[in-house]
C-alpha positions in Angstrom: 108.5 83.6 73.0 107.1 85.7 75.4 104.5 86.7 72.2 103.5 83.2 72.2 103.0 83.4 75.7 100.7 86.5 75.9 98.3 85.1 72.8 97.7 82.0 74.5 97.0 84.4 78.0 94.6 86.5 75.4 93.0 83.2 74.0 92.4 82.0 77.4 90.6 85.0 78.5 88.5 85.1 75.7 87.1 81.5 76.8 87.0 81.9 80.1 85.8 80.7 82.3 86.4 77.5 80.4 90.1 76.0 79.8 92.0 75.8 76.8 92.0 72.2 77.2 88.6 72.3 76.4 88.7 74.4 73.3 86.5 72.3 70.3 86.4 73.3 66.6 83.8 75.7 66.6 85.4 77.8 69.9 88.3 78.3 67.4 87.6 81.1 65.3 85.9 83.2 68.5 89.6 82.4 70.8 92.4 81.4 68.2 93.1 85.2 66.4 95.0 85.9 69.6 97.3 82.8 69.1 97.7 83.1 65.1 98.3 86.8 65.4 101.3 86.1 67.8 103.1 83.3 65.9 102.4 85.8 62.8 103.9 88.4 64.5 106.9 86.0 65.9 107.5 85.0 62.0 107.3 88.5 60.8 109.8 90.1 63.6 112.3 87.5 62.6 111.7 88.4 59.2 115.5 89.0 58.6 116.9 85.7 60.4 114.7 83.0 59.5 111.4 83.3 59.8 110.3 79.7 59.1 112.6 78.3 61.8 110.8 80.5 64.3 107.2 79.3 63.3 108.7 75.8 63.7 110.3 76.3 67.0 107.2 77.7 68.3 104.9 74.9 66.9 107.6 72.5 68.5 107.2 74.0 71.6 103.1 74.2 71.1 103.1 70.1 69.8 105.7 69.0 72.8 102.8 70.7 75.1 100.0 69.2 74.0 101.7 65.7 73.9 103.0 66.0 77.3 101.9 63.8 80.0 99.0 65.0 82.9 99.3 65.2 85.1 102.8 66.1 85.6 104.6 64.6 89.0 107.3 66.8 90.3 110.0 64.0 89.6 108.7 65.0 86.0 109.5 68.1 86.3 112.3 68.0 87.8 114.1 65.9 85.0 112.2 68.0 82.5 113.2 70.9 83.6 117.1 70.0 83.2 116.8 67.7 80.3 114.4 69.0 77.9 114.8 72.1 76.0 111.4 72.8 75.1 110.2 72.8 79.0 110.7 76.1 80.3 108.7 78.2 77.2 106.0 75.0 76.9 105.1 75.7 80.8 104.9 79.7 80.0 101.7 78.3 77.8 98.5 76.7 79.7 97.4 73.0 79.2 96.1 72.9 75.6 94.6 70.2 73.4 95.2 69.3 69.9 92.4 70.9 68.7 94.2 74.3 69.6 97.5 72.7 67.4 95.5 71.4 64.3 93.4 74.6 64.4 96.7 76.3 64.3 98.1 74.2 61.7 95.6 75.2 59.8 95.1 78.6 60.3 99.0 79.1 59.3 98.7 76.6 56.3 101.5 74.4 57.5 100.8 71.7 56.3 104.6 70.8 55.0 105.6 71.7 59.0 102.9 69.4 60.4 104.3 66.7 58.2 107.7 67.3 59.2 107.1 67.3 63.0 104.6 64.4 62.8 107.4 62.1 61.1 110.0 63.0 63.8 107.9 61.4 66.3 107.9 57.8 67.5 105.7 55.5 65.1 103.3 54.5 67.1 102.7 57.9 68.3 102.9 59.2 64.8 99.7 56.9 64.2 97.9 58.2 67.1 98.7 61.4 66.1 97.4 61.1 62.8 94.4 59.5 64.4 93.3 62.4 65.8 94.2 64.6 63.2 91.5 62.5 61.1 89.3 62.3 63.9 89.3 66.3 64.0 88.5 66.7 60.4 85.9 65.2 60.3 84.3 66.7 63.1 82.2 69.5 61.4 84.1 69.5 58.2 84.8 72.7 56.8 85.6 73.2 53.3 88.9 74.7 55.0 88.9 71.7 56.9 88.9 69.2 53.4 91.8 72.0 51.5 93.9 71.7 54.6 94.0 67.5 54.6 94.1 67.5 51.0 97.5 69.7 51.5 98.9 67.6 54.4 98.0 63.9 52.5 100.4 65.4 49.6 103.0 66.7 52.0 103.2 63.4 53.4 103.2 61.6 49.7 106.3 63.9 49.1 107.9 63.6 52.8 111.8 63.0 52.1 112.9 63.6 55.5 115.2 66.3 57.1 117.9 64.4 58.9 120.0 67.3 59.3 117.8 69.7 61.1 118.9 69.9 64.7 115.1 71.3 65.7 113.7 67.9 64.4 116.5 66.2 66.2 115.6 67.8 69.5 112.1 67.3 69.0 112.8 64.1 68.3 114.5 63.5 70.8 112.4 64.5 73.7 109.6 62.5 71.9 111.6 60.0 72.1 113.1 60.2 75.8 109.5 61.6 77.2 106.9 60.3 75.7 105.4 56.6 76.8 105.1 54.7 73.7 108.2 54.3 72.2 108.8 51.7 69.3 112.5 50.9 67.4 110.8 50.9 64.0 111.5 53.6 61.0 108.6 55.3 59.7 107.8 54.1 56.3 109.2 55.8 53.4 
């Protein structure tokens, strides 16, 4: 992880003096190489032992950042830092937004893993969520933009569900545990 770590460092220098919390769409392709290049390069060294559950473990650590509460209290991080497993590499990256996730989303065409993260959250947060996933796309729409919605609207028509994957679990889980808006629904099929 310490690859994820320097391409966020790289991307942040690259729009400095401005934070990475305050990235919009069209910052993206002048700061975001850095970030794609290092989850490429995480996927690619762990070609031999499993690639895709690499790419997903970073993009759970990049999603569980972006959704985490600011500011953070130090009783916050306190429990965080014992309970959540995701904590320690998430506060190795700086304070991000979702463009910065979407963007990446994109730029790795995973739209299959967006879907499969999205439904292991909470429903109500899976609605905000996809909220401002709309909301992004159709701020200057791209014709990447369109292929890439196009791509995640199927995933999600053909969204079965991965009950045995502990990753999900545990990213369910801290959505779950962490996150404000909690609801005792199922997402719909």
């Amino acid at each position: 992880m310490t690859i994820l770590h320097g391409g966020f460092l790289l991307a942040e220098q690259l729009f400095h003096p401005k934070a990475l919390a305050e990235l919009t769409k069209s910052d993206w392709e002048h700061v975001g190489r850095p970030i794609v290049e290092a989850l490429r390069e995480i996927s690619s060294a762990a070609a031999h032992s499993q690639p895709f559950a690499w790419k997903k473990k970073a993009l759970i650590i990049i999603w569980a950042k972006v959704l985490q509460p600011h500011p953070v209290t130090p009783s916050d991080t306190e429990t965080r830092w014992q309970e959540d497993l995701f904590f320690s590499v998430g506060n190795m990256i700086p304070t991000i937004n979702h463009t910065i996730l979407f963007e990446l989303l994109k730029s790795l065409e995973a739209s299959g893993l967006f879907i499969q993260l999205l439904m292991a959250l909470p429903t109500t947060i899976c609605h905000a969520e996809l909220e401002r996933f709309l909301e992004h796309v159709t701020v200057d729409t791209s014709s990447e933009d369109v292929a890439f919605f196009l791509d995640v609207w199927w995933e999600m028509m053909k969204h079965k569900g991965h009950p045995q994957d502990p990753l999900l679990s545990q990213f369910s889980a801290m959505a779950h545990k962490y996150l404000p808006a909690l609801d005792e629904f199922p997402h719909p099929p």
